[in-house]
N, C-alpha and C positions, 0 to 999 in steps of 0.2 A: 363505162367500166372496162377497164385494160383485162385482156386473156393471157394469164398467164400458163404458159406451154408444161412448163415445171410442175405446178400443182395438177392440173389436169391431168399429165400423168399418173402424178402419188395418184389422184382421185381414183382412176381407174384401174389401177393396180390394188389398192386400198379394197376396191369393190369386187375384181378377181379375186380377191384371198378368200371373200365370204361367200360369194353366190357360186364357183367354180367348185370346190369342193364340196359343199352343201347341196348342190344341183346331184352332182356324183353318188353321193352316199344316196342322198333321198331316192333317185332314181333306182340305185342296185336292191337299199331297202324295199322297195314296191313292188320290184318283179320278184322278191325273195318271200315278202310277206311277212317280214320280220318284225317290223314296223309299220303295217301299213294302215295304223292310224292316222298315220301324220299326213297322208296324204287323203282324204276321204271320197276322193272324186278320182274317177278313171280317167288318166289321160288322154285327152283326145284331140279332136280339131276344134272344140267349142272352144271358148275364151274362158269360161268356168273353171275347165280341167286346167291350163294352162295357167293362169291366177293361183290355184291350191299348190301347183307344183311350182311355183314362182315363191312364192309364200313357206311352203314347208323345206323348199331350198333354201330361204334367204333366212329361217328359222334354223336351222339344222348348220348352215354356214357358220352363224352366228358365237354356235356352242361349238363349234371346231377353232374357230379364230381366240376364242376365250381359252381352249383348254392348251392352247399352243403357245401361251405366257410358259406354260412349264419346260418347253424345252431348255429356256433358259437356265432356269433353275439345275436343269439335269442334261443337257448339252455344253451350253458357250460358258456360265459359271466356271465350272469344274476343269474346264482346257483354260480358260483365261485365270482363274484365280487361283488354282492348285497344279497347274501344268506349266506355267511360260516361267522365267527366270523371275520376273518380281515376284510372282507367286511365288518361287521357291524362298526368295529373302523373306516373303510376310509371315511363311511357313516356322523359318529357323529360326526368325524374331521372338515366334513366340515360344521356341524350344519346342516345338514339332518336330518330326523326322522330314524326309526326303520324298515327293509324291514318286507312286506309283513308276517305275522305268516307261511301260505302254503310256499313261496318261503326259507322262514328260515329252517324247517322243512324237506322239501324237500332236501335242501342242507347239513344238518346235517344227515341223512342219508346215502348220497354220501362220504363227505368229513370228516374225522375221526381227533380226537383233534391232533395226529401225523403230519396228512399231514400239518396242520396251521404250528407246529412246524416246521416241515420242511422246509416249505416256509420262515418263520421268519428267518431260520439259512442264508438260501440262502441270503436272502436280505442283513444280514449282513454281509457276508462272499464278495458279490457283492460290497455294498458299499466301502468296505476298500481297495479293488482292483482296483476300479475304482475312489479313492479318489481325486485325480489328472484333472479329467476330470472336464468341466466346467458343466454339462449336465449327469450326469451317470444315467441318468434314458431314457435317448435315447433306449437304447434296455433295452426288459425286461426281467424278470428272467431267463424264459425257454429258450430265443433264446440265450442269455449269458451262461446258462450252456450249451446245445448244441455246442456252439464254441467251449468253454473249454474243453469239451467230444470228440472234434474232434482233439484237440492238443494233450490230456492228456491220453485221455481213449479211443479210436475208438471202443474196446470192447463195452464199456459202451454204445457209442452213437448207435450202432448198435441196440443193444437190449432197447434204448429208441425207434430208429424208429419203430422197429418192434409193439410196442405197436402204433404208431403214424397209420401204418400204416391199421392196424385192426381197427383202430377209424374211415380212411379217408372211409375204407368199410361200418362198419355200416354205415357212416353220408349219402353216395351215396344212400346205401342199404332206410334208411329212405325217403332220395327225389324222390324215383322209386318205392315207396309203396303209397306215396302222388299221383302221381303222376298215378298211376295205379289205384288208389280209383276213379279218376277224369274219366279214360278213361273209365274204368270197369261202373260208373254210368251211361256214355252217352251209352252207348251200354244196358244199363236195366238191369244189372247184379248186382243185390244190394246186394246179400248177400257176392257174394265173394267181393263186394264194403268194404260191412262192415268189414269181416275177415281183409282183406286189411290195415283201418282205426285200428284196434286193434291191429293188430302186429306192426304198427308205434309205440306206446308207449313202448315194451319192448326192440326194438330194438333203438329207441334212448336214452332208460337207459343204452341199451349195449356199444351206443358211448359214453355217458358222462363217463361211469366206461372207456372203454380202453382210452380214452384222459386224464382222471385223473392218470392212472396207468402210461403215455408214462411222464407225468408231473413231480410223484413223484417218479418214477423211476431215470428221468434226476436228480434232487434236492438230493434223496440219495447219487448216484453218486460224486456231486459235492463237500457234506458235507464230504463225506470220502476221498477225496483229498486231501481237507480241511486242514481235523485236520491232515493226514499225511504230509501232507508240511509245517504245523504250520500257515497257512493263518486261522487258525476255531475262535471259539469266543472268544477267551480268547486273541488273539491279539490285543495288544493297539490300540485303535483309536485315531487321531489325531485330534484335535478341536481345534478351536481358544481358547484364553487368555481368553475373554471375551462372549464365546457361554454357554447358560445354559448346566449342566449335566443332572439338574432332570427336570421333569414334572410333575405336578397335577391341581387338582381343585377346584375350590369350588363351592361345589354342593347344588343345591339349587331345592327346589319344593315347588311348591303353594296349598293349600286347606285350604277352608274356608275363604278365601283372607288373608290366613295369610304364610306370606315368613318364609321357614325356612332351615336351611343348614349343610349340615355333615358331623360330625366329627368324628373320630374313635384314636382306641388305636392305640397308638405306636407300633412297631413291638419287638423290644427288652425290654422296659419298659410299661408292661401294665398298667401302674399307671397313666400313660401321653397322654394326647389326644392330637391330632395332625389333619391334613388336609392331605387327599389322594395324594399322593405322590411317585413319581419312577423314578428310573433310563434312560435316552433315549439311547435306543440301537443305536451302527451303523447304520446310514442311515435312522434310523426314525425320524419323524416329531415329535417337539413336541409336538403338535396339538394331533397327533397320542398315543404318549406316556399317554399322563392327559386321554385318553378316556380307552386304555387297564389299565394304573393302578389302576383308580377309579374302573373297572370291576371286577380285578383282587383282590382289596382289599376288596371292598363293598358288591360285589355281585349286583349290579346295574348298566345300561347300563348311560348315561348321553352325552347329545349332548354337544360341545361346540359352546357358544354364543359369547363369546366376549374375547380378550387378554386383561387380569389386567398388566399384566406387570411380571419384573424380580425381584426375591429376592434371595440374599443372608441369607440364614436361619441359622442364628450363629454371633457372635461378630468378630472370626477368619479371617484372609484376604483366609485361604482353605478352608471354608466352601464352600455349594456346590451352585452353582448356579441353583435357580429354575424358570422355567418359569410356570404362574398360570396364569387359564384362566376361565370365569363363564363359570359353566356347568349348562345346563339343565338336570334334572332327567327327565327321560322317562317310566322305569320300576324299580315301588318299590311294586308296591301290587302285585306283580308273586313272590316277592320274598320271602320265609320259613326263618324267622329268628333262631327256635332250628334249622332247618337243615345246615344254614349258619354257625354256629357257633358252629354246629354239627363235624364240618369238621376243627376246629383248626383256622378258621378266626378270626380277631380281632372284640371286639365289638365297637357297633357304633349309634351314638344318631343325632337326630332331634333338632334341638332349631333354638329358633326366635335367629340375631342375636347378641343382648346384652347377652343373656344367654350363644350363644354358644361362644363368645370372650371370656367372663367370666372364661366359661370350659377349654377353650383353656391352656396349661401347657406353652407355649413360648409366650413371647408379638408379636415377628416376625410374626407368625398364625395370631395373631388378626388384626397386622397392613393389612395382605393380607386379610383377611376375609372383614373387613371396606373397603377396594380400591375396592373389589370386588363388595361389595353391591351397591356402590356410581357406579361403570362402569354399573351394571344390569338395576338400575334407570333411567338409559339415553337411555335402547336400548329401540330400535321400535316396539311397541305394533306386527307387521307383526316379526314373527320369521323368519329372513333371515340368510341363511349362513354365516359361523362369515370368517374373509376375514384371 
């Protein structure tokens, strides 16, 4: 039987996260008397004492390793899904507002414009392989590359776990400092209380960084499979006859009670003003698509309120199919127009809209500008998720 170095590792780490902290609690619980059924035998030199406290550590570990599933839930969740820039798109998609500034902030710290990348490739790389399925979003990203690392790469997956499994340490490491804050105050010992309470914050920065690391490790992985096997992004996607290509919006904000909406240059002819506008990757939502390209082109975020409908933008029977839907603007006053346009972005104007049809270079803009205004007119004074 070959020894493998890699798992041996996870094993032993695996096995720190239970008996380490479980050994800790049970011990402080015994001299506190708090607990001290759990250990019924006084520690001593026998073998006896030694067993019970083996035993009510590796018991007590046990239910710290279990209850440390929830940081997830209420840690890495909430920065990855509601704090980093897709998060914000899944947000606007669905006509949500803006997370939290601290939780944004927070997460843009954490999570670097690469790793969004990363993830974006995965998704597409995921969709076209599981294009076939009625459902491909059954399993998600990381446990789909995970599979694939166990077919393709066991190297690879190995040293995803290993980062997996210094995360599952801190996350225990975290519930057994909680949890020793608690025991440490009923026994009157406030200051090692407090030490206690302090070292929980760097140490569950340490888990959100190794869970991020085991994350976009697995994702690099996958991407370089990828593009060696020819599954990467450049592979046609397959869509129906009649599915939109593009995505955009028409973005619209109020002040002064006066509606007004934006428009921007052309990307190839700056002479041309045109409506926010892009391509829908692999497996993205349109929904999804109108929120990162208005971002992406604008420099402003914008929720979506309502579906205007499909258009074909061109006389051609190939032009491309666009689906347009009202957006709300959310943030325009954060945004530095020299700086915007500092950086080679298109410019881009405000107008009521008879002025901006006017500006508009295509009559096709206008017609979707006008459907748009008439669908905004109808929604409900309550800003509800657009469906």
């Amino acid at each position: 039987m070959n020894f493998e170095p890699q798992k041996f590792f996870i094993g032993i780490i695996d096995l720190f996260s239970i008996l380490l902290p479980g050994a800790v609690i049970a011990y402080l619980a015994k001299q506190s008397g708090i607990v001290a059924t759990m250990i019924p035998v006084e520690i001593g030199p026998g073998a006896e004492g030694w067993l019970a406290f083996f035993f009510a550590s590796y018991l007590i570990g046990h239910l710290v390793f279990l209850a440390g599933a929830k940081p997830d839930d209420w840690v890495y969740d909430p920065l990855a899904k509601n704090g980093t820039y897709l998060g914000q798109i899944n947000r606007l998609k669905d006509g949500k507002g803006l997370s939290a500034p601290a939780l944004r902030w927070t997460a843009d710290k954490l999570f670097q414009a690469a790793d969004e990348r990363a993830l974006m490739q995965v998704l597409r790389i995921k969709a076209m392989a599981l294009a076939r399925l009625a459902d491909p979003d059954a399993v998600n990203a990381f446990q789909w590359s995970k599979a694939l690392l166990s077919k393709y790469h066991p190297a690879g997956l190995a040293a995803v776990e290993r980062f997996e499994a210094d995360s599952k340490f801190f996350r225990s490491f975290a519930i057994a400092l909680l949890l020793l804050a608690v025991i440490l105050t009923a026994m009157c010992r406030l200051w090692p209380a407090v030490l206690c309470a302090l070292l929980l914050l760097p140490v569950l920065w340490r888990y959100v960084n190794q869970r991020k690391k085991a994350i976009q490790q697995a994702y690099r992985f996958v991407i370089s499979l990828g593009e060696l096997n020819g599954t990467g992004s450049d592979k046609p996607f397959a869509r129906p006859a009649d599915a939109p290509t593009h995505a955009g919006g028409a973005v619209y904000r109020t002040g002064n009670n006066t509606i007004e909406y934006l428009i921007i240059q052309a990307e190839r002819v700056r002479s041309e003003w045109v409506l926010p506008k892009g391509h829908i990757e692999p497996g993205e939502e349109p929904r999804a698509t109108a929120v990162r390209e208005v971002r992406e082109e604008t420099g402003h975020w914008a929720r979506v309120r309502a579906a205007v409908g499909t258009y074909r933008l061109g006389e051609s029977d190939t032009a491309p199919l666009t689906r347009f839907y009202v957006m709300e603007c959310l943030e325009f006053e954060a945004i530095n127009p020299v700086a915007f346009l500092a950086q080679d972005r298109r410019g881009q104007q405000w107008m009521v809209l008879d002025a901006a049809v006017a500006q508009l270079t295509h009559p096709e803009s206008g017609t979707v500008l006008r459907d748009a205004d008439a669908v905004r007119q109808r929604l409900p004074a309550k800003k509800e998720p657009a469906g």
